[in-house]
Steps between C-alpha positions, in 0.01 A plus 500: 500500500242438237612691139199435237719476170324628174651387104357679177767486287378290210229279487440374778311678797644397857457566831704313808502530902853422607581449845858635658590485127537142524187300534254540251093463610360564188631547115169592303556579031264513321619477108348697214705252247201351378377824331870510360524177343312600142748781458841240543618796812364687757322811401586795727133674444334204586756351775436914685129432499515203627679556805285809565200280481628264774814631714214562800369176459825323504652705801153387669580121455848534599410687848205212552753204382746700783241507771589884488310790473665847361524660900761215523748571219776698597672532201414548092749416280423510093657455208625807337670387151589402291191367280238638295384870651129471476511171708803639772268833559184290595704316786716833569203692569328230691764485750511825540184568561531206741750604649406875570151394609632232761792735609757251425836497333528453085792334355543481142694215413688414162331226329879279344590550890207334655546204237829440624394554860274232489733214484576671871163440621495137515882432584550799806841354567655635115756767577606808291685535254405305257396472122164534350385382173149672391317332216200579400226585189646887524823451654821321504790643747779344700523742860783506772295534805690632758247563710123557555486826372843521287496301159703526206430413143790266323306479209175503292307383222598725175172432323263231588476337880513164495092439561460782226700281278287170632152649396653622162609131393178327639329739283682415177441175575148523578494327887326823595532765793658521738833305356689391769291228630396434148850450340575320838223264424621412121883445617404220710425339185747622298895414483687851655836396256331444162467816425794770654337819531799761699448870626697759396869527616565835687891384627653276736467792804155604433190450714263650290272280256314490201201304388429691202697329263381114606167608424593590150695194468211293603321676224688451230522116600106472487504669183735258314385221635158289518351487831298204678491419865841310522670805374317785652544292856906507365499886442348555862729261631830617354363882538479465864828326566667757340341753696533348840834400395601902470366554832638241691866615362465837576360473846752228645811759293337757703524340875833413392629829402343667811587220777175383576398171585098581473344561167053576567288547190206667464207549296257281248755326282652384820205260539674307173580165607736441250677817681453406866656143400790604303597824670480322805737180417758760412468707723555210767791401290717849518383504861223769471177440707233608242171618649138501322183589668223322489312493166221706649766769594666503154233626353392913570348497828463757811653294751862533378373921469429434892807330609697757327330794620530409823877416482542807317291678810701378757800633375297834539426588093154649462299638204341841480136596440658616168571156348451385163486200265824503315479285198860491391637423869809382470692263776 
């Protein structure tokens, strides 16, 4: 069964044939970051026109990359929220015109879900239940997943996500857009415990976070301080630590609490290798297997939107002719 998987939720315009919900033949983004990169963010007006300009073109390469044409798919799954609305209605309507035109059944599939489903696409043996850690530029939750379609939210972000908070600090300190890669690249030359930088604390039981205030704090250190490369490649290096730091505590807390021995993360700030290394080493020491995707699946793409619509079909969910982008979606 051949599902053609379509993501529009940000920046990034991506289209994906997935096979049996498993094997993928063909992962085609194309990114309108560039045009973002003068503004420090993505700009919603220009990220909407972008993807109308080439969402045909990209589904196009991914059906030639698949050796597919669109009599073959047998399934269209798309992301429905949350994200920005102008850029969730160009894919929405897409598929569904796709969809209605080729006779075939629509799924619209919840973007936070299909990031955690896509540590599940390259390890088929995981098993539910287990605990999923979604970090991203927009969003920062720790999920029970019970099962394919059933997921509950432990806790959030109260302000800032943690790649919000990433792009904020690169800013201040002038390593550009987008931040996590940048403040990744000035921490390898920087010492992570000259400077302490620590996020808010929200109690010893809580799994929600908040980035908010480590921004400010970073601010306020740049301000009183002169800056030069060794201490700007400090700030990014004790910044991050204290981030990842946060996350790792409240993710491993969280497959203790619930039982689980599994712990997949999802979305762009997984790519982190400070993250994947850390998180990893202790998850392996409190006996918790600790699954990434690949980097190119970290990132927003359509196959995860594929693999999760089709799981999502074969437990017999299907969307209406009525559906919508919803913005706000929550897990």
């Amino acid at each position: 069964m051949l599902t053609l998987g379509i993501e529009t939720s940000c920046d990034e315009t991506g289209a994906s044939v997935v096979k049996d919900g498993r094997e993928i033949l063909s992962n085609t983004v194309a990114s309108s970051l560039e045009f973002h990169k003068r503004y420090g963010g993505v700009v919603p007006e220009i990220a909407t026109r972008y993807h109308v300009e080439v969402i045909d073109y990209v589904v196009k390469d991914s059906l030639k990359k698949a050796e597919a044409k669109l009599k073959d798919i047998d399934l269209v799954a798309v992301t429905r929220g949350p994200g920005l609305v102008g850029s969730l209605l160009v894919g929405v309507s897409f598929a569904k015109a796709l969809s209605y035109s080729l006779d075939i059944p629509l799924i619209g599939v919840n973007h936070l879900w299909a990031h955690l489903y896509s540590g599940l696409i390259e390890k088929p043996d995981i098993r539910f239940p287990f605990i999923g850690l979604v970090v991203s530029g927009g969003h920062t939750s720790l999920v029970f997943c019970e099962n394919a379609g059933k997921f509950k939210l432990l806790g959030q972000t109260k302000d800032d996500a943690a790649g919000e908070a990433f792009d904020k600090v690169a800013k201040v300190l002038g390593l550009g857009y987008p931040g996590g890669p940048a403040i990744e690249r000035a921490a390898r030359q920087g010492n992570p415990y000259a400077i302490k930088f620590a996020p808010a604390y929200l109690g010893e039981d809580s799994y929600d976070f908040s980035f908010s205030g480590i921004k400010t704090a970073v601010l306020y250190y740049i301000k009183a301080h002169r800056l030069n490369r060794k201490v700007i490649a400090n700030i990014a290096a004790g910044f991050q630590k204290a981030v990842v730091d946060c996350l790792i505590a409240k993710a491993i807390d969280a497959c203790k609490a619930k039982g689980v021995a599994t712990l997949v993360v999802g979305g762009g700030v997984g790519a982190n290798i400070l993250l994947r290394q850390d998180l990893t080493r202790e998850g392996r020491a409190n006996g918790i297997d600790v699954i990434f995707p690949s980097f190119e699946l970290s990132l927003d793409n359509a196959a995860m939107v594929a693999a999760m619509g089709y799981r999502l079909f074969k437990g017999r969910v299907r969307s209406r002719s009525g559906l919508s982008a919803e913005p706000n979606l929550r897990i």
